[in-house]
Backbone bond lengths (Angstrom), bond angles and torsions (degrees), N, CA, C in turn:
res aa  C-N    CA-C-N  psi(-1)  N-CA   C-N-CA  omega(-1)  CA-C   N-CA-C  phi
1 X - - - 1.439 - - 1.515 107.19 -
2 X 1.357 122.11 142.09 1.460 126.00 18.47 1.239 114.44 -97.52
3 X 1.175 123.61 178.73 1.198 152.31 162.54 1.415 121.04 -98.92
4 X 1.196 127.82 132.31 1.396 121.06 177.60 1.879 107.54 -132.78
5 X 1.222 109.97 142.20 2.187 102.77 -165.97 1.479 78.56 -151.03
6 X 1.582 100.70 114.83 2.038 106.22 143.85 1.529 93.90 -109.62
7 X 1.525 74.92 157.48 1.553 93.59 -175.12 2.076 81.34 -128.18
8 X 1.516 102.46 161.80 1.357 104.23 175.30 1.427 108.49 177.89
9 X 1.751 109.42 129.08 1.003 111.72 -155.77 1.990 100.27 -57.96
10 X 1.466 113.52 172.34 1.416 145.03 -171.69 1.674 95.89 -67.32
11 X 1.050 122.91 -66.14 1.600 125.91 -166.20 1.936 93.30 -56.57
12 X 1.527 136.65 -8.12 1.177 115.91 -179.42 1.543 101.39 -72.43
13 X 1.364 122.98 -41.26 1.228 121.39 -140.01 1.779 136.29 -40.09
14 X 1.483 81.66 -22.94 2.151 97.23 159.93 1.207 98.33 -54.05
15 X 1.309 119.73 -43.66 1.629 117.89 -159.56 1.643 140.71 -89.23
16 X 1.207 84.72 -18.11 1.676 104.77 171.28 1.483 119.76 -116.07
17 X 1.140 102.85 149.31 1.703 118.17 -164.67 1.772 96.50 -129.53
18 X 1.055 112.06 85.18 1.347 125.32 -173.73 1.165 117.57 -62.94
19 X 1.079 134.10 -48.39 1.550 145.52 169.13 1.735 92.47 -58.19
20 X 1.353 150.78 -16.00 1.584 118.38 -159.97 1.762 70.96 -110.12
21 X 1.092 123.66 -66.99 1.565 114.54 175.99 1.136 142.16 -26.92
22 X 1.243 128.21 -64.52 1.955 120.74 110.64 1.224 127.99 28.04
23 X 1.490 110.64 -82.29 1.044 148.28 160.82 1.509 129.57 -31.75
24 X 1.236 108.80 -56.97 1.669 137.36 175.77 0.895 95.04 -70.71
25 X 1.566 132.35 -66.62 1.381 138.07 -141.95 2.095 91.08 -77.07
26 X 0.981 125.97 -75.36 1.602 121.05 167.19 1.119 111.78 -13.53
27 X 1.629 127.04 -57.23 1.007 109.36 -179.09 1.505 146.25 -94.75
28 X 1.345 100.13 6.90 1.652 129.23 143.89 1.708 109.05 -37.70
29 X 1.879 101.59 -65.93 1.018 123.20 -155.84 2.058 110.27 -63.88
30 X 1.577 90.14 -44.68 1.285 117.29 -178.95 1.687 114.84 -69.71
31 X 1.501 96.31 -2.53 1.891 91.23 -173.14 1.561 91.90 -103.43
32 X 1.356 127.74 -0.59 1.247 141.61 -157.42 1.294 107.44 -129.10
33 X 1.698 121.98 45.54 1.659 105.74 -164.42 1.814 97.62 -100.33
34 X 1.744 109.60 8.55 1.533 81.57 169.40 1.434 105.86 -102.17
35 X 1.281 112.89 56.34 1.444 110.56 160.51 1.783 107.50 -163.30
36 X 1.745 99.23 -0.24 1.555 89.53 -175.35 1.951 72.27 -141.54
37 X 1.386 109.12 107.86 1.413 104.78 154.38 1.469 129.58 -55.01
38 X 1.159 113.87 120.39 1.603 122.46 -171.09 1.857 102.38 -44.73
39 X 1.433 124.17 -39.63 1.381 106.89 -141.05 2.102 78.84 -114.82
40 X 1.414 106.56 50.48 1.270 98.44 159.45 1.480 101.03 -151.40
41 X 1.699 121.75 -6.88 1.630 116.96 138.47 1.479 118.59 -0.77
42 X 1.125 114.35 127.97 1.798 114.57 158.94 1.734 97.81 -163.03
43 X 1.880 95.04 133.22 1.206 66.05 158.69 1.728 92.79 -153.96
44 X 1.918 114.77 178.76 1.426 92.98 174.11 1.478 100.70 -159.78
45 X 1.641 117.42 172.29 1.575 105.60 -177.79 1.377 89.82 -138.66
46 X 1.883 97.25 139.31 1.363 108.61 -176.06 1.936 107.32 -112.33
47 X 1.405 116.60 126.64 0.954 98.71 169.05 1.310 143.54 -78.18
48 X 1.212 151.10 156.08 1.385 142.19 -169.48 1.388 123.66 -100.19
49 X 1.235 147.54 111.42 0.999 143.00 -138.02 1.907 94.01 -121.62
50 X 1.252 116.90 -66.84 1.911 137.11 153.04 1.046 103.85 -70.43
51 X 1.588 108.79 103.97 1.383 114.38 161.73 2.063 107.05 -137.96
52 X 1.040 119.66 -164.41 1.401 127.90 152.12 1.340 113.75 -144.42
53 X 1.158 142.44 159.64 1.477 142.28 158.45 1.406 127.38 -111.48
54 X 0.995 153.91 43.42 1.400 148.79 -178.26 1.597 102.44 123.27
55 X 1.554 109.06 -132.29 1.653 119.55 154.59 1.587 115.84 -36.57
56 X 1.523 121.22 -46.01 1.429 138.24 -178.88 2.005 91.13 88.90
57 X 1.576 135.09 21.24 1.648 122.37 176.57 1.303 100.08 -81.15
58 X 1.797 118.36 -30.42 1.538 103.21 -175.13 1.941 97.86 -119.16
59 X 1.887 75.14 -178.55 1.548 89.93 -160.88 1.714 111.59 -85.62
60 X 1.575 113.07 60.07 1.046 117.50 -154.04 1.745 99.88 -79.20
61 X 1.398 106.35 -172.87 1.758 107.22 -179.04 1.457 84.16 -159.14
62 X 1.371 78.37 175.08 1.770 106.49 -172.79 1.806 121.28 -168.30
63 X 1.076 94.72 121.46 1.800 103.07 -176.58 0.983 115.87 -92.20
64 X 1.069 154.97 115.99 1.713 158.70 -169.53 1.543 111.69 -110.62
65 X 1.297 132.89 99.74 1.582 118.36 156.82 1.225 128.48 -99.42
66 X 1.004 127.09 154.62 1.734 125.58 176.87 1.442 104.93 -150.97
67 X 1.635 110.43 118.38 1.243 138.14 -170.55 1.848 92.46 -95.87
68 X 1.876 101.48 109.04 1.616 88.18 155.02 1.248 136.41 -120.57
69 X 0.979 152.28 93.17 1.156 143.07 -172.10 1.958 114.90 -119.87
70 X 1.374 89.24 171.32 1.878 102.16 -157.40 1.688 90.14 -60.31
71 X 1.645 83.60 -168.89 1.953 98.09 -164.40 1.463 100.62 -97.52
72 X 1.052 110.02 148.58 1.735 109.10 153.29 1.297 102.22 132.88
73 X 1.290 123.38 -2.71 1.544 132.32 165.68 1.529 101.91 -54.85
74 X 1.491 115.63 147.61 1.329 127.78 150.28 1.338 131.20 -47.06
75 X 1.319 137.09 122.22 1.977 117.80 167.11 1.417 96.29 -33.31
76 X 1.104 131.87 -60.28 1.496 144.06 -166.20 1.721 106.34 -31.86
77 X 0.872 99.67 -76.71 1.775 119.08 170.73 1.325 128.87 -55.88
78 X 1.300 97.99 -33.68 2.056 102.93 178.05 1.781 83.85 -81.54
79 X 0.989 151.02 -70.71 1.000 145.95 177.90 1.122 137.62 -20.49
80 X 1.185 109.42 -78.03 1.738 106.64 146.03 1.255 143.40 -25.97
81 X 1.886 106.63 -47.73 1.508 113.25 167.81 0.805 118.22 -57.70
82 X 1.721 118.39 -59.88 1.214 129.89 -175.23 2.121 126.32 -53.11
83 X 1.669 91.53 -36.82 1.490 93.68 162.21 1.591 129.39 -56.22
84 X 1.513 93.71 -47.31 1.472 120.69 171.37 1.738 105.12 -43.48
85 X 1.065 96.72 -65.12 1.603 92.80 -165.56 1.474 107.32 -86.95
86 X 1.098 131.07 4.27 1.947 130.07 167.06 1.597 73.01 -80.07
87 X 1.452 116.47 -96.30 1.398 116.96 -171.06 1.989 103.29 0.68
88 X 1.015 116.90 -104.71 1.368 104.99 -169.33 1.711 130.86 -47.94
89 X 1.378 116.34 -27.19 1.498 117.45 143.37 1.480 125.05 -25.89
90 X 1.466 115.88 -63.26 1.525 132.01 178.79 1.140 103.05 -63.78
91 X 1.509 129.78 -60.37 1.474 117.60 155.71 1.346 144.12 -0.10
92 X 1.625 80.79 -77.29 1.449 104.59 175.75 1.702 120.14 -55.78
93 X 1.508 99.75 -23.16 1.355 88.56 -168.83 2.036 118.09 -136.45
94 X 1.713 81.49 28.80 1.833 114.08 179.18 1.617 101.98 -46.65
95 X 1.332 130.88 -49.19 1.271 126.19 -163.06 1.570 102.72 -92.94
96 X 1.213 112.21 -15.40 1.174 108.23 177.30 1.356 120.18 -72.36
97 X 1.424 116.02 -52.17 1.239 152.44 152.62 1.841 100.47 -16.74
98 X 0.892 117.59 -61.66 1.330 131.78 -169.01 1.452 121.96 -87.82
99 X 1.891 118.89 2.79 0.815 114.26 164.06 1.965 106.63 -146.33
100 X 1.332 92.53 42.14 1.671 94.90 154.71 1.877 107.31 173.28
101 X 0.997 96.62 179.09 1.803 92.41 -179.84 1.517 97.75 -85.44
102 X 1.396 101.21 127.57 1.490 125.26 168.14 1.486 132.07 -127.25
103 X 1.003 136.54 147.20 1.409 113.79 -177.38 1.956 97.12 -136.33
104 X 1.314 112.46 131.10 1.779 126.93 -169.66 1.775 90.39 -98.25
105 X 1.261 106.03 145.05 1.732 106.65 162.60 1.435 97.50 -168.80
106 X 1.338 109.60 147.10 1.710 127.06 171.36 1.185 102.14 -147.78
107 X 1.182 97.82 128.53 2.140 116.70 169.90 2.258 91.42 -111.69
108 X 1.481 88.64 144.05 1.514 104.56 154.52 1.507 111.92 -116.67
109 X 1.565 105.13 135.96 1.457 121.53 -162.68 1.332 97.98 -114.06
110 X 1.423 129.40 113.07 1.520 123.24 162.03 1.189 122.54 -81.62
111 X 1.573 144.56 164.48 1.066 117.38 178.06 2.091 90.50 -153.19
112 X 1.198 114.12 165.94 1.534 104.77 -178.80 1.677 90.20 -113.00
113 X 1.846 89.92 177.05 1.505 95.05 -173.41 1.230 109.50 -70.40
114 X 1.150 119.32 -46.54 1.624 98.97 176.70 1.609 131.81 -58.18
115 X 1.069 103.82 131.42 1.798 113.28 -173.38 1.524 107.54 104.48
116 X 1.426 108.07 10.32 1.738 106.36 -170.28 1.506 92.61 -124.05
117 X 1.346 137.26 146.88 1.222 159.99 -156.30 1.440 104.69 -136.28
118 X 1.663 121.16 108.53 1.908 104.30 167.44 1.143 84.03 -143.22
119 X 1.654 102.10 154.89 1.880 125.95 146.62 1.379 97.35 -131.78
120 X 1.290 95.68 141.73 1.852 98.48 179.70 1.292 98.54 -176.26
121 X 1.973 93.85 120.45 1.514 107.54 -166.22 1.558 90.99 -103.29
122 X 1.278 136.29 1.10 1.437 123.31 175.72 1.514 121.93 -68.66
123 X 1.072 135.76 -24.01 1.177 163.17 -120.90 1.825 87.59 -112.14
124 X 1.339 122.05 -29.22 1.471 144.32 158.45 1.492 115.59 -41.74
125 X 1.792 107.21 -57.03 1.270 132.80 173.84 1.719 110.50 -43.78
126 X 1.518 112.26 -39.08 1.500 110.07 -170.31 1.142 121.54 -117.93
């Protein structure tokens, strides 16, 4: 853990560069491995094909992230990450932002061990 998933509607796709976002966001995660082990990182972006936006008259979009990872983090620390990585989201998507209606959102999802299922031999790697 963690996990990291944007989802974002289809009409962005001029606009996002998924792999550098990805990218960024890991290494948020990765500057932080005494609290987020590097070799349990994941992350992925799904595009949206069925969506609606508001009224649905304009050709609006919308980026959704949701950071999950287990319990036992500090307010202190989920906070930070989570600022950290909106921070580069908004970034990521400043010019975009500025030339059509968009809407940015990230929820963090905790979850405990029970009800969670892992094997993971990477974790070897570090």
């Amino acid at each position: 853990m963690p996990h990291f998933i944007v989802e974002y509607t289809d009409n962005l796709k001029e606009d996002i560069n998924v792999e550098q976002l990805l990218k960024d966001v890991h290494q948020i995660l990765i500057a932080r491995n005494d609290t987020f082990p590097i070799g349990g990182i994941r992350s992925r972006a799904i595009e949206l094909t069925d969506y609606r936006v508001a009224d649905g008259l304009e050709d609006d979009a919308f980026v959704h992230a949701t950071l999950k990872i287990a319990a036992g983090r500090s307010e202190e620390i989920k906070a930070e990450v989570c600022d950290a990585i909106f921070e580069v989201i908004k970034a990521h998507f400043d010019e975009t932002m500025n030339k059509r209606y968009l809407a940015l959102s990230m929820e963090l999802v905790e979850f405990s061990d029970s009800g969670t299922y892992k094997q993971n031999n990477i974790h070897s790697r570090f």
